[in-house]
C-alpha positions as CSV (number, residue, x, y, z in Angstrom):
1,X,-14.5,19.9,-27.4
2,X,-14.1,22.9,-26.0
3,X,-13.8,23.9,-21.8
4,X,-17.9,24.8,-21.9
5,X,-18.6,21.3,-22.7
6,X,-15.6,19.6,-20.8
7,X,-17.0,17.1,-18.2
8,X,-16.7,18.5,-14.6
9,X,-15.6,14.9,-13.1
10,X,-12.7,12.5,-13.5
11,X,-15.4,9.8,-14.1
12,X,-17.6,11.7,-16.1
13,X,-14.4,12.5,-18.5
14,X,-13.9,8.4,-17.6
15,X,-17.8,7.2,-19.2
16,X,-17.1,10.0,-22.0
17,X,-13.7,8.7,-22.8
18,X,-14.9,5.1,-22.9
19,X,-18.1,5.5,-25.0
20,X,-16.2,7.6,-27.6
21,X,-12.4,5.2,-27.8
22,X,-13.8,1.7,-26.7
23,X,-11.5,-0.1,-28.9
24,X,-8.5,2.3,-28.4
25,X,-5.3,1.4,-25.9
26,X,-6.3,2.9,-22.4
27,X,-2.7,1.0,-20.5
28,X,-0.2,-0.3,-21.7
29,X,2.7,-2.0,-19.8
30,X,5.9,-4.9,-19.9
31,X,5.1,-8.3,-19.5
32,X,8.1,-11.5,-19.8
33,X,8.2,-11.2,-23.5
34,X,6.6,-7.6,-24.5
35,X,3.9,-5.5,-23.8
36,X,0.3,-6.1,-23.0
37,X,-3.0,-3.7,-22.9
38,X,-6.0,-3.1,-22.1
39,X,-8.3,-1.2,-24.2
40,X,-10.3,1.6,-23.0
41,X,-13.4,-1.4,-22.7
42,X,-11.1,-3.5,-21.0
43,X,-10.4,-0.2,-18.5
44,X,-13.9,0.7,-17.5
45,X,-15.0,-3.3,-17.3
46,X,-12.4,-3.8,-14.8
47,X,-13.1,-0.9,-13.1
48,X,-17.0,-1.2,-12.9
49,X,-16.0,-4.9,-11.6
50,X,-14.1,-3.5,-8.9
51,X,-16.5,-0.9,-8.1
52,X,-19.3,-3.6,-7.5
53,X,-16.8,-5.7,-5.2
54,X,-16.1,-3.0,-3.3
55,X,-20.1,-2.4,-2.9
56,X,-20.0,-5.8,-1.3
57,X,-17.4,-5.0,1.1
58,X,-19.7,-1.9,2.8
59,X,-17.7,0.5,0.9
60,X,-20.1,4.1,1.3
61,X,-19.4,7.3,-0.4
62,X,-17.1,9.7,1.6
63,X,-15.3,6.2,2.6
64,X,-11.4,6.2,2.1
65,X,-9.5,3.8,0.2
66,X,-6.1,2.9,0.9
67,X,-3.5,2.0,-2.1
68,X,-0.3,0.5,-2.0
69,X,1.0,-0.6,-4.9
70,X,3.5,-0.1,-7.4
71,X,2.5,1.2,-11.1
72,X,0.4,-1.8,-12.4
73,X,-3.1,-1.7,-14.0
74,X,-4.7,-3.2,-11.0
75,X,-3.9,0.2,-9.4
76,X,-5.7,1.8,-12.3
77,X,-8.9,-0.3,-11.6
78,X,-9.0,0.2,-8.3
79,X,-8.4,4.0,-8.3
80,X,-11.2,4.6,-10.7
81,X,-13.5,1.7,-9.1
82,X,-13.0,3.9,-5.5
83,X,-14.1,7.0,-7.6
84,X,-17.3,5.3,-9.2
85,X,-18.2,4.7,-6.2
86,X,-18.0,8.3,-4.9
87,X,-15.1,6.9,-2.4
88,X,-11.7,9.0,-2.5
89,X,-8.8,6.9,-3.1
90,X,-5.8,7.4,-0.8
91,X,-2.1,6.4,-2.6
92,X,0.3,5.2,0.5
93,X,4.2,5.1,-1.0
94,X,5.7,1.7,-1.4
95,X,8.7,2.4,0.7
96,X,6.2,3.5,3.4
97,X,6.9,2.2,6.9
98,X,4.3,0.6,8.8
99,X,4.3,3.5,10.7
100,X,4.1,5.8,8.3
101,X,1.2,3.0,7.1
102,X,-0.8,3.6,10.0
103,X,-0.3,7.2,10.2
104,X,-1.8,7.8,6.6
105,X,-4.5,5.0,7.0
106,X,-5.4,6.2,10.4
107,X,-5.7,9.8,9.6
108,X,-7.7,9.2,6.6
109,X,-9.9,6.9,8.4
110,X,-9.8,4.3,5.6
111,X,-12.2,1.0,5.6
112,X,-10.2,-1.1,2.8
113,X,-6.8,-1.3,1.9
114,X,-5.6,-2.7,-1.9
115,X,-2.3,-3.6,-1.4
116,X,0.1,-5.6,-3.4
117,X,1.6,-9.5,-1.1
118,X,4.8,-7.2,-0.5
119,X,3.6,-5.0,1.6
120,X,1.0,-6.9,3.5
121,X,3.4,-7.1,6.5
122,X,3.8,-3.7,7.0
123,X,-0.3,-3.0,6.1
124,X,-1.4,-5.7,8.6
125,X,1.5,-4.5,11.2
126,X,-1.0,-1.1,10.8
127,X,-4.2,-2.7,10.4
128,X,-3.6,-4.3,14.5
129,X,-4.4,-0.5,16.1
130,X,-6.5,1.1,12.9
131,X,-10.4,-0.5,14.2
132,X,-11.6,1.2,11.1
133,X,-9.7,-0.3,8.7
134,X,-12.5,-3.7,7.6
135,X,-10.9,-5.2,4.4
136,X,-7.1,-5.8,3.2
137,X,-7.5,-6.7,-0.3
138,X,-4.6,-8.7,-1.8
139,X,-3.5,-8.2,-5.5
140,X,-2.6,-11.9,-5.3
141,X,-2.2,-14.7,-8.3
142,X,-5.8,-16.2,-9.0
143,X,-5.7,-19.3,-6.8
144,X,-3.2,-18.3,-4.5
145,X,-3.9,-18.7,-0.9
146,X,-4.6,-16.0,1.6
147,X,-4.7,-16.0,5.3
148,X,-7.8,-15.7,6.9
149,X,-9.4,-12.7,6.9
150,X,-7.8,-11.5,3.9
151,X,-9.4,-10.5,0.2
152,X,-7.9,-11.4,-3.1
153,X,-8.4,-9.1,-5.5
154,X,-9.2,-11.1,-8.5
155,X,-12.2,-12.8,-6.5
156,X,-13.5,-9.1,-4.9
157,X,-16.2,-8.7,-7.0
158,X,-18.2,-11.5,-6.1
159,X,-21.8,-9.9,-6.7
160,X,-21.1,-8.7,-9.8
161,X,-24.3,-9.1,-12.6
162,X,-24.0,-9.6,-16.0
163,X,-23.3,-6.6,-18.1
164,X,-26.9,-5.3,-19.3
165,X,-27.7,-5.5,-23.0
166,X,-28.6,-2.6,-25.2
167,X,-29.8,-1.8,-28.2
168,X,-29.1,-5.3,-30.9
169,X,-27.8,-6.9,-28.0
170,X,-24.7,-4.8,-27.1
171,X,-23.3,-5.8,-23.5
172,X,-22.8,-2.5,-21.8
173,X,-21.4,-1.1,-18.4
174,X,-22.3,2.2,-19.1
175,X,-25.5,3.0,-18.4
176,X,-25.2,1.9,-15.0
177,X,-21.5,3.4,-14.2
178,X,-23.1,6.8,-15.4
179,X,-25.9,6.7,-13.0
180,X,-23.3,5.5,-10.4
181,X,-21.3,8.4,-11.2
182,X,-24.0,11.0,-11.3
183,X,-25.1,9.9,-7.6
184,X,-21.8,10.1,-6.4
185,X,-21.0,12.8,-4.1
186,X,-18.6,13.3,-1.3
187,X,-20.6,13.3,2.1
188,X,-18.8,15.5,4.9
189,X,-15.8,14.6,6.5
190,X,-16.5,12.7,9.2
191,X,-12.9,13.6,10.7
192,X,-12.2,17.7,12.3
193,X,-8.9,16.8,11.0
194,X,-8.9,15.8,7.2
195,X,-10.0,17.9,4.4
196,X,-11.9,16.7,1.4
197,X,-13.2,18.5,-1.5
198,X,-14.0,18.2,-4.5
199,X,-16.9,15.9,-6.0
200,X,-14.6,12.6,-6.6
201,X,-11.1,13.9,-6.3
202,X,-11.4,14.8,-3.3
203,X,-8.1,15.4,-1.4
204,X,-8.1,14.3,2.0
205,X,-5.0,15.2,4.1
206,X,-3.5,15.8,7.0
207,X,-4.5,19.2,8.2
208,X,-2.6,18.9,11.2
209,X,-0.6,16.1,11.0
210,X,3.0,14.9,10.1
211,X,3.6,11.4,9.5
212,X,6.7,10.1,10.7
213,X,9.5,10.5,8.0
214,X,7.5,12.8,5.9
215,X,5.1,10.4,4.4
């Protein structure tokens, strides 16, 4: 494959990938005991999953996502879930104050945070003078209890359909992650003071801003 006929998008390269490694290891990392994986299926199932959750909580291309949390693959999944979705993700450092929390957040104008239970203090601490900020979405145990008003990831994409069938009765996310990805493109900043481009990468930053401490 040469440049001519390299996809123009991280989630165009994403579907392409997919379709042509399925079955190949996508992420790999350390669990009690050894490693686990997911396989470049597993990757874009999750992801698609994500991406319809965060449909259901109002999420609109342009929107920003924020993300704290360490290297795990639920950070994967929701990175490329905001990006099928046309929203641009926002990383927040883990050693982040909640100042330095609601500096980034604020300044992006982000609607959902996905943050890992550690850091919830510090993201709600934020979340009290950020009105734009809708959702925190917990990357919690399955079962484990949230206070109210709080999301837990592993139940966020409750509208989710079945994967549609093609051809002899393949269950595929494709067809309908391409489409999603085709449509997606970054509607203007609605902010004078953050700048994104790009059609799904976009970088949003401070244009004139510095967060406390640097971050």
């Amino acid at each position: 494959m040469g440049p001519a006929t390299w996809p123009s998008t991280v989630t165009a390269a994403f579907v392409a990938t997919v379709a042509a490694r399925p079955d190949e290891v996508a992420l790999r990392w350390r669990v009690p005991g050894g490693w686990s994986s997911w396989t470049w299926r597993d990757y874009a199932e999750r992801a698609a999953r994500v991406a319809a959750g965060l449909g259901d909580l109002g999420v609109e291309k342009g929107d920003r996502i924020v993300l704290m949390t360490r290297n795990r693959p639920e950070f994967h999944a929701a990175d490329m879930a905001a990006l099928l979705v046309g929203a641009v993700p926002v990383s927040v450092y883990e050693s982040s104050s909640a100042e330095q929390v609601r500096c980034v957040a604020g300044h992006a104008e982000a609607v959902v945070a996905v943050i890992e239970p550690e850091f919830l203090d510090r993201v709600l601490d934020a979340r009290a003078t950020l009105g734009g900020l809708r959702h925190v979405v917990v990357i919690s145990d399955p079962g484990a209890a949230l206070a109210p008003g709080l999301v837990s990831f592993s139940t966020l994409p409750r509208r989710t359909s079945r994967p549609r069938r093609q051809g002899h009765g393949r269950r595929t996310w494709r067809r309908s992650s391409t489409r999603r990805a085709r449509r997606a493109r970054p509607r203007p900043s609605r902010s004078p003071m953050a700048t994104c481009r790009g059609p799904f990468v976009a970088s949003c930053r401070p244009s004139a801003t510095t967060c406390p401490g640097g971050g």
